[in-house]
C-alpha positions in Angstrom: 6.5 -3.6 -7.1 4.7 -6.1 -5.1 1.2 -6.0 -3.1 3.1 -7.1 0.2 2.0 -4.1 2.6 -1.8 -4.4 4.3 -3.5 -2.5 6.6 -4.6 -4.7 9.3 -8.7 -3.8 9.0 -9.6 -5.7 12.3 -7.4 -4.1 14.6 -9.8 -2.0 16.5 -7.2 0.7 17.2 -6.6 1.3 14.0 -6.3 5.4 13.3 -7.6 4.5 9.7 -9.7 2.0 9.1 -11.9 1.0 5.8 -15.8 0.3 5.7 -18.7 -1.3 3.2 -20.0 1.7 2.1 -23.2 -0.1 1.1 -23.9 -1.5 4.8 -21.1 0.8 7.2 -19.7 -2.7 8.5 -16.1 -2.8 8.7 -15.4 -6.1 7.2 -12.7 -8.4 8.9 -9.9 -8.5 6.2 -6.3 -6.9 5.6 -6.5 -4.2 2.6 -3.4 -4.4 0.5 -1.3 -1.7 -0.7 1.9 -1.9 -3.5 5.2 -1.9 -2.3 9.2 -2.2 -3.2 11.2 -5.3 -2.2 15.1 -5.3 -2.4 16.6 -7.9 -4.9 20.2 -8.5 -5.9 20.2 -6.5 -9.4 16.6 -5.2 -9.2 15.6 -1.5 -10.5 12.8 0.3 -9.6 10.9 2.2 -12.3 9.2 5.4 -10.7 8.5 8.8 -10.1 10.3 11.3 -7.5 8.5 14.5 -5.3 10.4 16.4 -3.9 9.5 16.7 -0.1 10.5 19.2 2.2 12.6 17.9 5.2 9.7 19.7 7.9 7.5 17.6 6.1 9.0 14.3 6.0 8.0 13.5 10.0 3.9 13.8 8.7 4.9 11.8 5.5 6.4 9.4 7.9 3.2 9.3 10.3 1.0 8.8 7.2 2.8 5.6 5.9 3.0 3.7 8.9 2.5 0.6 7.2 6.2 1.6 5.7 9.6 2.6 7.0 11.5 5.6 5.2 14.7 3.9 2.9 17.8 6.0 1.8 18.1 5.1 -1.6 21.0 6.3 -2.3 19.7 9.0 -4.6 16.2 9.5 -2.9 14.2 8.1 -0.1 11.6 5.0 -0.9 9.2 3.6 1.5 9.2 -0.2 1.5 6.9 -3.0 3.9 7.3 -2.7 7.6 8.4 -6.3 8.1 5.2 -6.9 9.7 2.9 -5.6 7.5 4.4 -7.7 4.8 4.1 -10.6 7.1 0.3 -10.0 7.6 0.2 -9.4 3.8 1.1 -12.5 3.0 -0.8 -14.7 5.9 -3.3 -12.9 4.2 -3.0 -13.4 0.7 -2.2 -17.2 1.3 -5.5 -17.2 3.6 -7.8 -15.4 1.3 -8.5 -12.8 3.6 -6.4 -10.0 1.9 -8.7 -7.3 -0.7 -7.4 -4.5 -2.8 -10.0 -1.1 -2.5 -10.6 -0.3 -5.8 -10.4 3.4 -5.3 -6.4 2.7 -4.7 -6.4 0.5 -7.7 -7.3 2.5 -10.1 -5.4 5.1 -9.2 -2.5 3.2 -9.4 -3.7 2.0 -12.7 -4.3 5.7 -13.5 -0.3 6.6 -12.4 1.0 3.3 -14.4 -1.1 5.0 -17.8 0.1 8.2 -17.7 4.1 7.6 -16.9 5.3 6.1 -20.7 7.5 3.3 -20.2 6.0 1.8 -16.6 5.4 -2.0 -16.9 1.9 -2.4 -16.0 0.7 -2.8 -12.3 1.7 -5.8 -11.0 -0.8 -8.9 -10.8 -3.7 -8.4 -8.1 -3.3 -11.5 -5.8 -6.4 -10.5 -4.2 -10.0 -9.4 -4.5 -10.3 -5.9 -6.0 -13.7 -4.3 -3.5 -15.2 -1.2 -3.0 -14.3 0.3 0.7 -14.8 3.7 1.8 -11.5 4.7 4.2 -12.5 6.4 7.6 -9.7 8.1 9.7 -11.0 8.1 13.6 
């Protein structure tokens, strides 16, 4: 797992979008998100759901940061390419945060599975932002 997917916050047409909840502003900045990379020999340590194929479309519309990958066994969502482009500009720019909200639940998910390594390294800021869909 690697923070290499973002959600380009100053896109103005953005369908979700993230604010300061002290001030409302909508601070200029890509908001990161976790995500799998292919590697020769690499596993992936999880947890499967069971989706409905009706619902697979709306999961698809919700990720749009990712694009749906047949495993194999099970479908994973990995980086659009250029999300994880902007993700890195990002990181490498110091213009890329983490909402804490989606940190901790991560944290949370790591905790409760027995045998997860722990959540990988934050190469960014971890802020509070409150996520608006428009």
């Amino acid at each position: 797992m690697t923070w290499n997917v973002c959600t380009d916050n100053t896109a103005p047409d953005r369908r979700v979008s993230y604010e300061d909840p002290v001030d409302g502003t909508r601070p200029q900045i890509q908001v990161l998100f976790l995500t799998v990379e292919r590697a020769p020999a690499a596993v992936a340590e999880g947890v499967t759901f069971f989706v409905p194929a009706a619902e697979l479309r709306a999961l698809d519309a919700r990720e749009g940061n990712y694009v749906r990958t047949d495993t194999g066994d099970a479908w994973t969502y990995v980086a659009k390419p250029a999300s994880a482009a902007r993700a890195r500009r990002a990181i490498k720019e110091g213009t890329a945060r983490i909402r804490r909200d989606y940190y901790d639940a991560v944290a949370a998910a790591y905790r409760f599975h027995s045998g997860m390594p722990s959540v990988p390294e934050a190469p960014a800021p971890i802020v509070t932002l409150r996520r608006v869909r428009h």
